[in-house]
N, C-alpha and C positions, 0 to 999 in steps of 0.2 A: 378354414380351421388351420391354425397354426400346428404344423407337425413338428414335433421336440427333435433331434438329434440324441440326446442323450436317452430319451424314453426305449427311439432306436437300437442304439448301441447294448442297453440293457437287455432286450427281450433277445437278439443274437450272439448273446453273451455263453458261449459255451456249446451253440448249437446251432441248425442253417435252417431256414425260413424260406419259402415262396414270399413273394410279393404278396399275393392273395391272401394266405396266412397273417403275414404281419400287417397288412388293412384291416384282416378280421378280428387280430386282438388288438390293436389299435380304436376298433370302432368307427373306422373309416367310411363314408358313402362311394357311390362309385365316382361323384364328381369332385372327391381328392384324391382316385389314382393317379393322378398326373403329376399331382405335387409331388406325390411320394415317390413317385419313380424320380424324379429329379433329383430328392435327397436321399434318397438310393445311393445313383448314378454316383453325386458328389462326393456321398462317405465313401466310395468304392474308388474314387479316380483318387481322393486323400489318405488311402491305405488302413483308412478307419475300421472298413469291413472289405471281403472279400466276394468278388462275382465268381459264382460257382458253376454257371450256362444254364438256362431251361428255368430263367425266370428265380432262380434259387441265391440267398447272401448266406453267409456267415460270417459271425462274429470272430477276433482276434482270436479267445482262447482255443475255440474250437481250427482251426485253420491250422494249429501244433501242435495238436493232437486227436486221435482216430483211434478207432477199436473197429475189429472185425478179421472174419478167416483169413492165412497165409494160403494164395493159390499160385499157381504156374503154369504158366502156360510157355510151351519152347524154353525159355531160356529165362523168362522176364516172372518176375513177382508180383502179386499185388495183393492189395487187404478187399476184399470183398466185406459191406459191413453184417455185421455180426444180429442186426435187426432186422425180422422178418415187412419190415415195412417201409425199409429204404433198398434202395436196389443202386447201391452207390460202388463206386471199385478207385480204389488208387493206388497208384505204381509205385515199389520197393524200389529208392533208390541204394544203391551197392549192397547187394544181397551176401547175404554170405550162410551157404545152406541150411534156409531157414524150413524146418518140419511142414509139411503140408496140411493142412486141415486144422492145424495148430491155432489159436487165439493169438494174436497176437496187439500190440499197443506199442502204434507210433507217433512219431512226431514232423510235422509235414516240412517238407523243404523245397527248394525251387523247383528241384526237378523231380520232386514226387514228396517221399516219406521214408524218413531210416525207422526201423523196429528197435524198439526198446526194451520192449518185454516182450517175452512169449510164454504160454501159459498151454502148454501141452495138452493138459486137462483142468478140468474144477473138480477135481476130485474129494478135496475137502472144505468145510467151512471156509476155514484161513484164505486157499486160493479164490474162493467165489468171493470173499467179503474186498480181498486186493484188486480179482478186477475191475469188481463193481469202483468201488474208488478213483482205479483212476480212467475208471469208463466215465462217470460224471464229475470229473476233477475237482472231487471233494479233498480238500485237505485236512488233513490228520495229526499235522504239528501248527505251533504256535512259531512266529519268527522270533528274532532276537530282539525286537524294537518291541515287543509284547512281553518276553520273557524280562528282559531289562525294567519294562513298568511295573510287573508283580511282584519283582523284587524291593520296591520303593512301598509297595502299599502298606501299609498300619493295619495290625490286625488289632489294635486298642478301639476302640467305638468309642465317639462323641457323642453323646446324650441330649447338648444343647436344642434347647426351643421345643422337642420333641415329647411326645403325651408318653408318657410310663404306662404302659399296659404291663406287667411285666404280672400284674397280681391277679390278672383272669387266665382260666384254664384253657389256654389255645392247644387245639392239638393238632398234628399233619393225619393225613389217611392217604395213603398214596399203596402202588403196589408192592407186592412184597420187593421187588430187586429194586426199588428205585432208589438214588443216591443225594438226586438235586430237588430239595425239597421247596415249592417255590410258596407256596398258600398253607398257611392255619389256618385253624377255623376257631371261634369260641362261641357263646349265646347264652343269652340269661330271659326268666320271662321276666318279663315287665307288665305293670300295670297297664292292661287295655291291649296285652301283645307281646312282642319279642324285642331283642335286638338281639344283631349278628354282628360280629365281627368277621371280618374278611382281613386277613393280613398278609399282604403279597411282600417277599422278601424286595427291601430297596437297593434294588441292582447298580440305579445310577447314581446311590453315592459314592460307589467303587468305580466305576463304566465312566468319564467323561466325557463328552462329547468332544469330536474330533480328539481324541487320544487315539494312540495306537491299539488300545484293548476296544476302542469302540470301532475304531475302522475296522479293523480285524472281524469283530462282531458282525455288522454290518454287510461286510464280504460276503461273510458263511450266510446268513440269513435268518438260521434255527439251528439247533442240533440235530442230527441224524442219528437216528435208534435203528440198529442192529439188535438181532435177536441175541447176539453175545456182545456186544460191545455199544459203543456212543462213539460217535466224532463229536464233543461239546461245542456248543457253539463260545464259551465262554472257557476258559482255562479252567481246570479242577481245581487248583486251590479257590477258585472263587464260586463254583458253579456244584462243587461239594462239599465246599467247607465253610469260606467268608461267606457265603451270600445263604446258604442251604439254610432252614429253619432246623436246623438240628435241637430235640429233646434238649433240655436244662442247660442252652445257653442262651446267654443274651444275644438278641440280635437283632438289624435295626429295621424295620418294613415302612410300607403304606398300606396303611389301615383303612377300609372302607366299613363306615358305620352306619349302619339300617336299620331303623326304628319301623317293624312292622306291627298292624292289628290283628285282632285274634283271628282273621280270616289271611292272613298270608298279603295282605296290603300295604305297599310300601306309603309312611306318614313319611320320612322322611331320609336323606342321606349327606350323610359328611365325610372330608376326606380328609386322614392329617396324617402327617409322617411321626413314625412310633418306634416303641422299642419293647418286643415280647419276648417272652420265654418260652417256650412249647410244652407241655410237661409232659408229652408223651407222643410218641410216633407211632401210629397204627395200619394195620394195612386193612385193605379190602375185607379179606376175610374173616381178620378177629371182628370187627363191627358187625358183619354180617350176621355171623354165631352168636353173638352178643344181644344185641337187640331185635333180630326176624327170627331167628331159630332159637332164641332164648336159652343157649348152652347154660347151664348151670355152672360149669368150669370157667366157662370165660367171662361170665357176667362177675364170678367170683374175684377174678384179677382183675378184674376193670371195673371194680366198683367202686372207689372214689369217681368213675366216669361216667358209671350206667346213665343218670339222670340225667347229663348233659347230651349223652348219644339219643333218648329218647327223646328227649326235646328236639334236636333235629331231626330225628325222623317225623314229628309232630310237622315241626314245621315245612320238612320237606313234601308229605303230602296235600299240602295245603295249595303249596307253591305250582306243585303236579296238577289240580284241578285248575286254580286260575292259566297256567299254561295250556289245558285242551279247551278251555271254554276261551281264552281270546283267539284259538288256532295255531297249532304249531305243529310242525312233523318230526313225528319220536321214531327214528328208525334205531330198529332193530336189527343193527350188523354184526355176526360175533367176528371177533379177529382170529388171526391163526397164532395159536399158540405154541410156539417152538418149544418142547421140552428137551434137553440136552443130560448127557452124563455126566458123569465126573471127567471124561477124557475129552468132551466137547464135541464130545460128537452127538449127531441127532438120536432122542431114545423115542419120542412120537411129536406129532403134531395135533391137536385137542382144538374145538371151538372153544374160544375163551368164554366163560359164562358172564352174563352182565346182572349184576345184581342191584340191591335195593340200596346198598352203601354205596357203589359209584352213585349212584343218582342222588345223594347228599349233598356229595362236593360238585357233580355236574349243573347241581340248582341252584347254590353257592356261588358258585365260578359266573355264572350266567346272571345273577342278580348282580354280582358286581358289576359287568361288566356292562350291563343295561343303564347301570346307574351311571357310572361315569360319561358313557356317552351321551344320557339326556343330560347331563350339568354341562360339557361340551357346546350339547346343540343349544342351549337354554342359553348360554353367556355367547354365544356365536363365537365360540374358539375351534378351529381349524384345527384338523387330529388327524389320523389313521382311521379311519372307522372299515369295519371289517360290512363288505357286502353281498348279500345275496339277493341277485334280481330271477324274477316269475319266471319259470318256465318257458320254451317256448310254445304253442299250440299245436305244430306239427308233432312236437314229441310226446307232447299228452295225448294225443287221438291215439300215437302207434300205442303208447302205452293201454290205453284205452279197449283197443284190436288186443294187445297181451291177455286184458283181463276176461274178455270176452271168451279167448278162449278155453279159458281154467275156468267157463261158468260162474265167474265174481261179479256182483252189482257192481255198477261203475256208477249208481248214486246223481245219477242225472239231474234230479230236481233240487241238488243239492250244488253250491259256487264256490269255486276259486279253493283255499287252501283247506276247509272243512270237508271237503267233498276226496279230500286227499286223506286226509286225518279219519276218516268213517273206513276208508277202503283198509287201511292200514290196522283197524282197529276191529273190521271183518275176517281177514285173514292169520290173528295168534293165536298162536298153539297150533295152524295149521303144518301139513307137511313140506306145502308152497310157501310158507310166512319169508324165507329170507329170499329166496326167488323173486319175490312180488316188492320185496325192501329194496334188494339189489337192482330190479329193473327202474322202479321208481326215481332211485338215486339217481342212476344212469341219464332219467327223465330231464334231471333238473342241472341249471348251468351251475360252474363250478362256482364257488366261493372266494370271492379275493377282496383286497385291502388295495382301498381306496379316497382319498381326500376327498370326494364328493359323497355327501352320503345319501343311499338310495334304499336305507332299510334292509332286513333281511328275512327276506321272507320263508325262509324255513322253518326261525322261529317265533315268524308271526310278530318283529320287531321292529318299529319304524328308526330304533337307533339303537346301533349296537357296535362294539369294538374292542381288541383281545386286550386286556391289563393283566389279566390274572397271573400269567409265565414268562416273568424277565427273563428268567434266566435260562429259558431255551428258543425263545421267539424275539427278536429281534421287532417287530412291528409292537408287541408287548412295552420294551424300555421305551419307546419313542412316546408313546402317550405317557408312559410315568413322567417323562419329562416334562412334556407340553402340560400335565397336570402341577406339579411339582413349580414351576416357571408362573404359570397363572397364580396359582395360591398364593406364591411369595412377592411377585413384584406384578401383577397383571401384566405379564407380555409372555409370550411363547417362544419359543429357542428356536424354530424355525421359520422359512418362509413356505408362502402358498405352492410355489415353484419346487421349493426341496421336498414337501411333503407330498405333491405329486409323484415327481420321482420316484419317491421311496414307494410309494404305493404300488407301481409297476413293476420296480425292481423285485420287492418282496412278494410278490405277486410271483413272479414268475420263479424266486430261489423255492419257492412252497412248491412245485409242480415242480422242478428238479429234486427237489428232496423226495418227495412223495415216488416220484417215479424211482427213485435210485432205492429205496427203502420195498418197494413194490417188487423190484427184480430179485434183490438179493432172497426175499422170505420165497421168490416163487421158484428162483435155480436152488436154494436150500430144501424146499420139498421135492423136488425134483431127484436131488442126490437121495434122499429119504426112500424113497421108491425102485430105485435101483435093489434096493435088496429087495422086494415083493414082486420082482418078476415074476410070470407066471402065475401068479397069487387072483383070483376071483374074490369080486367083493361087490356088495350094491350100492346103487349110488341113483343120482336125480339129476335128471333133466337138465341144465341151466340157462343154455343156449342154444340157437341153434344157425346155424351158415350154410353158404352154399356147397361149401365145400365136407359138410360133415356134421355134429351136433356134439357139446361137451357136458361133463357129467364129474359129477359132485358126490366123492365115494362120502360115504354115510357114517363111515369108522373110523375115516381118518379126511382129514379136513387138506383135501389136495383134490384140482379138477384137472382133468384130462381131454384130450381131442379124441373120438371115435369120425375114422376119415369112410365115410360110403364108398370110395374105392375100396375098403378094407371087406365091404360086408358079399358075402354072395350066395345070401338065400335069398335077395330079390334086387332093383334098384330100386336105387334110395332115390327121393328129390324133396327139399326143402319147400313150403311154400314161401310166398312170396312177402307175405308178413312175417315171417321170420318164427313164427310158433311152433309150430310142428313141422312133419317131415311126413311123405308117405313112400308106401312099396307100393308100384305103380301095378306089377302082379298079382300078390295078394292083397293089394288095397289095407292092409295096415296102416294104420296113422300111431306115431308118437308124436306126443305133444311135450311143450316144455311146464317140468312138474312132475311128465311119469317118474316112477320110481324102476331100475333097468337092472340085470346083471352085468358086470362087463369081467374081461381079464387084462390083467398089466399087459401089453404087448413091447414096449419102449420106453425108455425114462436117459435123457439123451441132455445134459445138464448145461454143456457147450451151447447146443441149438436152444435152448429153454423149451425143450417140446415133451410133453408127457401125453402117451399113446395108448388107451383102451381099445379094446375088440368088444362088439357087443354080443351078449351070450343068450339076451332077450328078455322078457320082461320077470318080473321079480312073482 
């Protein structure tokens, strides 16, 4: 097997690897550690990456810059990292009395690291969302070679060659705060069935390839959502304004058109670039009110619309049963919803509810996106296809040992993704439901984009791949393109070689995004619980370690560590499957699922550690 350099360089791009590690997202056997240690060795003697000792590289960016605690020892400084899972330390070169236990963000140099920032505390939003940034050296401006081409671009639209949609009722449904509107929707029945229109805003007639607005693009990977802010992956004027489907104006898309039968069965699909209008922006919960709660008030203002919103709901549950009878897994995870004041600062945290109107646009979003990649695989054109391969078997048995222990059939006589789809559909409405989501998840490998396509089996999809979001996903414009390029002249804008690439690369920008986006919601709740010290509230099970079990208060949507050194009405011990925990005295067992009392003990925003004491069962 031929090992890429450049595949290399990307996955250490910002961060440090074992060898081991980068064999194993590589997909390496053990009869190519050899190779790779060679090209290791190579990019390391050519300053490409950096030998860090103990089997460990990293990449350029990461090597000039570091995050973690300011410590002292004698006379000498160093940054101890700030991650419970690295146990890393580098020397402060010329210190100048820098605060002890302080955060600090440096930049590495021969003979260690100078500090650049220090960051006393994360006391407010602002400070956590600044270190988070330049903890995962997300950038926040656009250069001058980007500013310079926005300044050039036409906000006049060309209409040439392009289908006028301009006279169906497309509308957005997005959330209430959203700005970058990327997908309309319209639908009419037809004789024998439906047809949709899917209209994805067309990013790359703005976006050229190799422009500085596309490298740029490319770089960031996606946009990053903050609970008060965005880093866009695209400049505002394009990503809120030119490209957004904003209400009652013209604007230009690619339009995916689905001629379905009266049972939700696609006859057939076409792809042409267009030009819509939107006549109306709606969020989540006016459609909700609307057509599932049947608001008289709102069906009121929304009735030039009722009939079409009810027509997609027709057709969305249609779409809902062919997707559980061919097998797919509908999890059920709420997000954490950050409510804020007027002064920005946190007023709670709420499980986001998921309603019957996401699931419109999410079976919308997904049919497009099916379609496009079967006309892909059907013309044998070479794309992004987004994949999710099977689980692996050791994780389905522990999962398996989970359910057993919460007394849940595990549906034996039943195979492969159905057997997943019944367990999932045993447990709603229960107290366990996001428990048994959340470990399931946990179950299954992550999801990424790839030029090989290997189907995705979560949704029970032999081809599948992202179009529906130019304008915050980066893997999204690359297939407008590759589609866009075939229709017009049959060739495609890239090679086999750059489309792998980019598959790794975006691959891996999606798991730094994810992760930077992951820290900042979990140090913001954190700060949130600092005022409910002392405060008793109930909560559930989620987890459980060797060192202690964590619990999911029920009021407010933040989970904490309760440490068994902390308890001493008996000892604690975990078993070994990871489910429960007993008091070896009283022989008490909690399991994961009980419902517990705890009290805030710690809310510690620097360490990211949030600390319950258990007060016993509810």
């Amino acid at each position: 097997m031929v090992i890429k350099e450049k595949i290399i360089l990307n996955l250490l791009k910002n961060k440090s690897l074992k060898m081991d590690e980068i064999a194993k997202r590589l997909g390496l056997k053990k009869r190519n550690m050899e190779n790779l240690r060679k090209v290791l060795l190579d990019l390391s003697r050519r300053g490409e990456i950096t030998y860090l000792g103990r089997g460990r590289f990293c990449g350029r960016e990461e090597k000039n810059r570091i995050t973690g605690f300011i410590r002292k020892v004698g006379k000498v400084y160093f940054l101890e990292s700030d991650e419970k899972t690295k146990n890393s330390y580098v020397i402060v070169s010329a210190p100048q009395n820098l605060p002890q236990d302080a955060l600090g963000v440096g930049e590495r140099k021969k003979n260690g690291c100078e500090i650049i920032r220090v960051f006393p505390s994360l006391s407010t939003i602002e400070d956590i969302r600044e270190f988070v940034i330049l903890k995962y050296g997300l950038k926040d401006r656009f250069g001058h070679k980007v500013e310079k081409e926005i300044k050039k671009i036409e906000s006049e639209l060309r209409f040439d060659g392009r289908l006028d949609l301009r006279h169906l009722r497309h509308v957005t449904i997005d959330g209430e705060n959203a700005k970058d509107f990327d997908d309309a929707v319209s639908i009419e029945r037809r004789e024998g069935g439906y047809r949709l229109y899917v209209s994805i805003a067309d990013v790359g007639y703005y976006v050229r390839k190799k422009s500085a607005l596309d490298e740029e693009a490319k770089r960031r990977g996606m946009s990053v959502y903050f609970p008060d802010s965005v880093i866009p992956m695209l400049p505002k004027v394009l990503s809120d304004d030119l490209c957004s489907l904003k209400p009652k104006r013209d604007r230009l898309s690619f339009s995916v058109i689905i001629d379905l039968d009266k049972k939700g069965n696609v006859k057939s699909a076409s792809f042409k670039k267009s030009v819509i209008r939107s006549v109306k922006r709606l969020t989540y919960e006016e459609v909700e009110r609307a057509i599932i709660e049947k608001d008289k008030d709102e069906r009121k203002r929304l009735r030039g619309l009722i009939k079409d919103l009810e027509l997609m709901k027709e057709l969305t549950e249609k779409l809902l049963e062919i997707r559980e009878e061919r097998g797919s897994l509908d999890f059920d995870l709420p997000e954490p919803e950050i409510i804020l004041d007027m002064e920005g600062d946190v007023k709670d945290i709420l499980r986001s509810k998921r309603l019957f109107s996401h699931r419109i646009i999410e079976e919308f979003m997904i049919l497009a996106n099916k379609n496009v990649a079967e006309f892909f695989v059907k013309n044998k054109i070479p794309a992004l296809f987004r994949v999710h391969e099977e689980p692996e078997t050791t994780k389905l048995k522990s999962f398996e040992r989970f359910l057993k222990s919460l007394k849940i059939g595990t549906y034996e006589h039943e195979r492969g993704i159905r057997r997943l789809q019944r367990i999932l559909e045993e447990v709603k409405g229960k107290p366990y439901e996001f428990i048994v989501n959340r470990v399931l998840l946990r179950s299954m490998k992550q999801a990424r984009y790839s030029v090989e396509n290997k189907g995705h089996y979560g949704l029970g999809l032999p081809n599948y791949l992202h179009f529906t979001s130019p304008i915050r996903r980066y893997p999204d414009l690359v297939c407008h393109r590759i589609l866009d390029f075939f229709l017009s002249v049959r060739k495609i804008p890239y090679t086999y070689e750059e489309l792998e690439y980019l598959g790794e690369y975006l691959s891996e920008r999606e798991r730094v995004i994810m992760e930077a986006e992951r820290e900042i919601e979990d140090r913001i709740r954190i700060l949130f619980m600092k005022e409910c010290m002392g405060e008793e509230y109930l909560g559930i099970i989620t987890h459980v370690a060797q060192f202690g079990f964590f619990v999911e208060l029920l009021d407010i949507f933040v989970e904490g560590l309760v440490l068994f050194s902390d308890l001493t009405d008996d000892y604690y011990e975990a078993k070994g499957d990871g489910t429960s925990f007993l008091g070896k005295k009283r022989k008490s067992v909690f399991r994961l699922g009980d419902i517990v009392k705890v009290k805030v003990i710690s809310a510690d925003v620097e360490r990211k550690t949030l600390r319950f004491l258990l007060l016993g069962r509810a």
